[in-house]
RODO-2510 file (C-alpha; in nm, 4 decimals, decimal comma):
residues 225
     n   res          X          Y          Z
     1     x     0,6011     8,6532    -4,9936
     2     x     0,8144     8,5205    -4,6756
     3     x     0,7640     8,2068    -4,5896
     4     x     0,6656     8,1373    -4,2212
     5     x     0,9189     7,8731    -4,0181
     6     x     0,7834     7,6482    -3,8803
     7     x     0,9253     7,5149    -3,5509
     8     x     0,8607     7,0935    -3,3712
     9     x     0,9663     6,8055    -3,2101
    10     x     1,2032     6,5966    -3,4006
    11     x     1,1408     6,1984    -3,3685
    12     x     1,4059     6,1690    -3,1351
    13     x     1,2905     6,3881    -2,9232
    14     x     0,9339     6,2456    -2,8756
    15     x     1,0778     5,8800    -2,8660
    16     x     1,3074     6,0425    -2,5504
    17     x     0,9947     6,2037    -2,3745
    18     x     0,7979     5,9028    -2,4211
    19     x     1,0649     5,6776    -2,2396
    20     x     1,0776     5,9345    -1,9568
    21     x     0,6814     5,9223    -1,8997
    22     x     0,6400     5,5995    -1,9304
    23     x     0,9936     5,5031    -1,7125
    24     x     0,7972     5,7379    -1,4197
    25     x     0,4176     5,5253    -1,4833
    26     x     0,6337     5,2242    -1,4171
    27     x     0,7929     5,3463    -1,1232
    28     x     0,4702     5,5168    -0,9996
    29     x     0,2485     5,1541    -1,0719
    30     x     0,4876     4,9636    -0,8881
    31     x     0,5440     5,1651    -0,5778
    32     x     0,1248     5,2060    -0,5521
    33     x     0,1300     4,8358    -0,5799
    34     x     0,3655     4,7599    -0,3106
    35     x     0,1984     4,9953    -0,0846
    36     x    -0,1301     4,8558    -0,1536
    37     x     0,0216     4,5236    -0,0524
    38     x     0,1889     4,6715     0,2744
    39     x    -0,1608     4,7845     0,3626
    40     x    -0,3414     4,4129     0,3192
    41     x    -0,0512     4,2952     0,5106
    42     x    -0,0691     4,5387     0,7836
    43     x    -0,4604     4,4865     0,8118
    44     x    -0,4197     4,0818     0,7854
    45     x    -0,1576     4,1253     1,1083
    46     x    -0,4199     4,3318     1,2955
    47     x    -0,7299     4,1270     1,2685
    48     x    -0,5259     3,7981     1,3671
    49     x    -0,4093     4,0470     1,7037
    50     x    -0,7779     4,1518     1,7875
    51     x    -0,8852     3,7873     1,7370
    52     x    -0,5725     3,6688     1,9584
    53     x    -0,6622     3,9312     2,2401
    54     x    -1,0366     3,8080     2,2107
    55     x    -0,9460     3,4253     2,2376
    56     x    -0,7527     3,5315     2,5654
    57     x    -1,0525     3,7334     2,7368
    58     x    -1,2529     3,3933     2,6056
    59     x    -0,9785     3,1492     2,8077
    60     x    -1,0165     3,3880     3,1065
    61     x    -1,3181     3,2918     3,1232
    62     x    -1,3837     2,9685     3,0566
    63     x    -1,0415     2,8041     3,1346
    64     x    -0,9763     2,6951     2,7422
    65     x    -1,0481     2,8104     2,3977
    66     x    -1,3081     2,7702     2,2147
    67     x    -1,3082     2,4695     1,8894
    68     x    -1,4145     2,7431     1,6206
    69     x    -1,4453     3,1362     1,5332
    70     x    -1,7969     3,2213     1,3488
    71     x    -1,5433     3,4307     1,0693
    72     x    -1,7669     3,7656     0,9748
    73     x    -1,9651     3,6789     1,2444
    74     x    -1,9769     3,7844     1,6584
    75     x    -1,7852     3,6256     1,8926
    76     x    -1,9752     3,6480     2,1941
    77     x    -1,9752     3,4378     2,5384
    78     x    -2,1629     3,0279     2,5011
    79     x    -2,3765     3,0619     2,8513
    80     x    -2,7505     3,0769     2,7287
    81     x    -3,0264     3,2299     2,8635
    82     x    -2,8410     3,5257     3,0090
    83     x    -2,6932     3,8858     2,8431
    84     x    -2,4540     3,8756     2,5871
    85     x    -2,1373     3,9110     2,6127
    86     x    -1,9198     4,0247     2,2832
    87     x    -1,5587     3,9501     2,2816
    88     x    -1,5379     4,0468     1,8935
    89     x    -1,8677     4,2303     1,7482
    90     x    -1,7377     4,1653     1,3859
    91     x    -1,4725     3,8639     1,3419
    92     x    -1,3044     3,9372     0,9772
    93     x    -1,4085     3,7762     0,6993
    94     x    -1,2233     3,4765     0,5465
    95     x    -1,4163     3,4232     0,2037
    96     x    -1,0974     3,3043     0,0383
    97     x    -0,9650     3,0634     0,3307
    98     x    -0,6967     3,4017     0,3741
    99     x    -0,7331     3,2917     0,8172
   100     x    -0,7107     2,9478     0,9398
   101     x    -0,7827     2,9263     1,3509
   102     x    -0,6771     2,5300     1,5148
   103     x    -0,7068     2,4320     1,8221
   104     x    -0,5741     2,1468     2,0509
   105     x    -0,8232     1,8712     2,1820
   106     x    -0,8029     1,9998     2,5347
   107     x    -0,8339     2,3700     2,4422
   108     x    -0,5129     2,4815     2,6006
   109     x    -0,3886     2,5996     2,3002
   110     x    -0,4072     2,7417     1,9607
   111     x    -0,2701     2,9194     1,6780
   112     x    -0,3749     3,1486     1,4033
   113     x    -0,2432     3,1299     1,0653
   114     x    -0,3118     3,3839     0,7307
   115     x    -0,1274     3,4139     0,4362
   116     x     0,0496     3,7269     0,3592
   117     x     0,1320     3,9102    -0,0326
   118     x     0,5195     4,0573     0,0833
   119     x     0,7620     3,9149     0,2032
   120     x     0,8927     4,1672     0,4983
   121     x     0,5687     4,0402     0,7223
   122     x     0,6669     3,6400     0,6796
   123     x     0,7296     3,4403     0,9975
   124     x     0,7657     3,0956     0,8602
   125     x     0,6056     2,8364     0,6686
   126     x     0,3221     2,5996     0,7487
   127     x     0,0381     2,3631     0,6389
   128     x    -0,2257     2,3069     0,8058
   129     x    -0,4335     1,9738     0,8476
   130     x    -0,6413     2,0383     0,5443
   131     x    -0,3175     2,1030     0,3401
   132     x    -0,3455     2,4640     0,2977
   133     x    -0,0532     2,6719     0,3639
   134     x     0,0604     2,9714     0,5182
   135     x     0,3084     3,2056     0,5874
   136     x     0,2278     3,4150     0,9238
   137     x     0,1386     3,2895     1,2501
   138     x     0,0282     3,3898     1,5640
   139     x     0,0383     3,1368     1,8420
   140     x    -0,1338     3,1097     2,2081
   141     x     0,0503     3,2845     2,4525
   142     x     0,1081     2,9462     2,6623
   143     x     0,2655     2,7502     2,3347
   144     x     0,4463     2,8220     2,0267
   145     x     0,3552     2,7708     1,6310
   146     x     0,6556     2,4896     1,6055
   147     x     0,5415     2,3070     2,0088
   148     x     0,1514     2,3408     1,8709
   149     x     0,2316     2,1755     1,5229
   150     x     0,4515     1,9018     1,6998
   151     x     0,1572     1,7613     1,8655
   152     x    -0,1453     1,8778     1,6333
   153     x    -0,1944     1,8041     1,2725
   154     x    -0,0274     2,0586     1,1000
   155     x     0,3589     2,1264     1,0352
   156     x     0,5301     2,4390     1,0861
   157     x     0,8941     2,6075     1,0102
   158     x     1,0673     2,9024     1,1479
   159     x     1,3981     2,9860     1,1245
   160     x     1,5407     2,6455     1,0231
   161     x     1,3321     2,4740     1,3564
   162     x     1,0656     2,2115     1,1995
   163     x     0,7728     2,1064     1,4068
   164     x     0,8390     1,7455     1,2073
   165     x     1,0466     1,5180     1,4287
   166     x     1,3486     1,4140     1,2993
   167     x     1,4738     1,0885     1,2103
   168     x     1,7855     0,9554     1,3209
   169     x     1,9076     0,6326     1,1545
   170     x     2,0063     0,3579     1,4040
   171     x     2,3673     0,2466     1,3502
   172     x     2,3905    -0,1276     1,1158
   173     x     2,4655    -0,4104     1,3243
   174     x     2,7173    -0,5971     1,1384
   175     x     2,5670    -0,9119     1,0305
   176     x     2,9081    -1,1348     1,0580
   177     x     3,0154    -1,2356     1,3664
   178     x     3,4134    -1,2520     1,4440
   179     x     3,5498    -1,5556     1,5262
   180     x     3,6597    -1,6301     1,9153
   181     x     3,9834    -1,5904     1,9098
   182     x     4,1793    -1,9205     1,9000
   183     x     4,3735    -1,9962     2,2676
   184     x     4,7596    -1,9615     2,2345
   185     x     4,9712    -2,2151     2,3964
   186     x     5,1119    -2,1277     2,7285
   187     x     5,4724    -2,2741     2,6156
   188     x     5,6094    -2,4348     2,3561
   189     x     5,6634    -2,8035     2,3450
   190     x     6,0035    -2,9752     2,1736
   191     x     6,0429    -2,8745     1,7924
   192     x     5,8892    -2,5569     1,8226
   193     x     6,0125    -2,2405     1,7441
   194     x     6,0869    -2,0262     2,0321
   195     x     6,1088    -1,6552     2,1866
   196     x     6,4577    -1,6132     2,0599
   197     x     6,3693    -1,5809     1,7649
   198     x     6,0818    -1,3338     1,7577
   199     x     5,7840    -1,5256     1,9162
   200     x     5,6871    -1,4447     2,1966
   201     x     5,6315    -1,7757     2,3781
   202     x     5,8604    -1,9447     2,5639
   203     x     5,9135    -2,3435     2,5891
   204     x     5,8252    -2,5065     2,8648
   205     x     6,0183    -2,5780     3,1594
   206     x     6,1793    -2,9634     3,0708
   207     x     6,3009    -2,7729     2,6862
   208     x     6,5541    -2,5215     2,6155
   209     x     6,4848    -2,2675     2,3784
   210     x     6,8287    -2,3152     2,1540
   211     x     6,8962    -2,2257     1,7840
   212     x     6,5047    -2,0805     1,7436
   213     x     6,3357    -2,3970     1,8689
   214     x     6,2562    -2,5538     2,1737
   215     x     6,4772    -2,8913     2,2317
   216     x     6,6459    -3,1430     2,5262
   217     x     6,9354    -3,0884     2,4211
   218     x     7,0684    -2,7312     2,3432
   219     x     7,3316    -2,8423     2,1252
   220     x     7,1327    -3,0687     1,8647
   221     x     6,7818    -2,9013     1,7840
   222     x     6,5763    -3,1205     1,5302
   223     x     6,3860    -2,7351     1,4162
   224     x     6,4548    -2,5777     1,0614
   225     x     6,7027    -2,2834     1,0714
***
């Protein structure tokens, strides 16, 4: 009877197919992820410009912005007592504290902060006044993110700029005070030494500067050669 061959993978084989597959599920996982996170970002950047554009039609109106949003609410007009107005039907949702909205204390300005999963979408770094931090930004178009957190309580970075003032040491005084400096005789009197001999002041006019010292008489000088 003839035996039938019989024909398979070898283990080699099946270990090489199995790093392939799983190699391309790595690949594939990752890329769906990153997309995924390109899409929160991109939707994150879009509800902070609808609720930008709305705050403007609100300042339009009312000449300053208004000291909260109603997040997953309406945004509508604050006149009672007559139709209402919607600015934002739906204002996004901010369960997990994802938005922050601050305004100044005269309601000429604001800015909008959210935190953002990639890095590509990052404007700066900032905390806000209940310590939370963020990473995007979007300020009032009258102001800036690093002006608004230089005079409201929250801090801000972009690009190496800090809303934090910075502090300059002042200089040390020096604590010792130099001496006035001792008054130098106009002219030298008799026994002194004299210009001749490298000083610079001269005897005065009754002495004659003879032998490096200041004397009446030239030829006999009482100094130390």
């Amino acid at each position: 009877m003839d035996r039938k061959r019989i024909f398979g993978f070898t283990l080699i084989e099946l270990l090489v197919v199995i790093s392939i597959i799983s190699i391309l599920t790595i690949i594939s996982v990752s890329t769906f992820n990153t997309s995924k996170i390109k899409a929160r970002d991109t939707q994150k950047k879009a509800d902070l410009d609808s609720i930008a554009k709305a705050l403007g039609s609100y300042y339009a109106d009312y000449g300053e912005y208004p000291e909260e949003i109603n997040w997953g609410g309406a945004f509508t007009d604050r006149e009672e007592g007559t139709e209402v107005y919607y600015y934002m039907r739906v204002v996004p949702e901010n369960d997990d504290n994802e938005y922050r909205y601050m305004v100044s204390d005269d309601g000429q300005s604001y800015s909008l902060f959210a935190r953002m999963e990639g890095e590509s979408t990052v404007t700066g770094s900032y905390t806000d006044d209940q310590g939370e931090t963020y990473d995007y930004a979007v300020p009032s178009i009258n102001s800036t993110t690093i002006e608004f957190c230089s005079v409201n309580d929250c801090t801000a970075t972009e690009g190496g700029e800090s809303s934090e003032p910075t502090i300059t040491l002042a200089p040390e005084v020096p604590t010792n005070t130099p001496a006035p400096p001792t008054s130098t005789p106009v002219c030298r009197d008799s026994y002194s030494l004299c210009s001749p001999n490298g000083y610079n002041v001269q005897c005065c006019s009754r002495y004659c500067c003879s032998g490096r010292c200041c004397g009446v008489n030239i030829g006999r000088c009482p100094c130390p050669i």
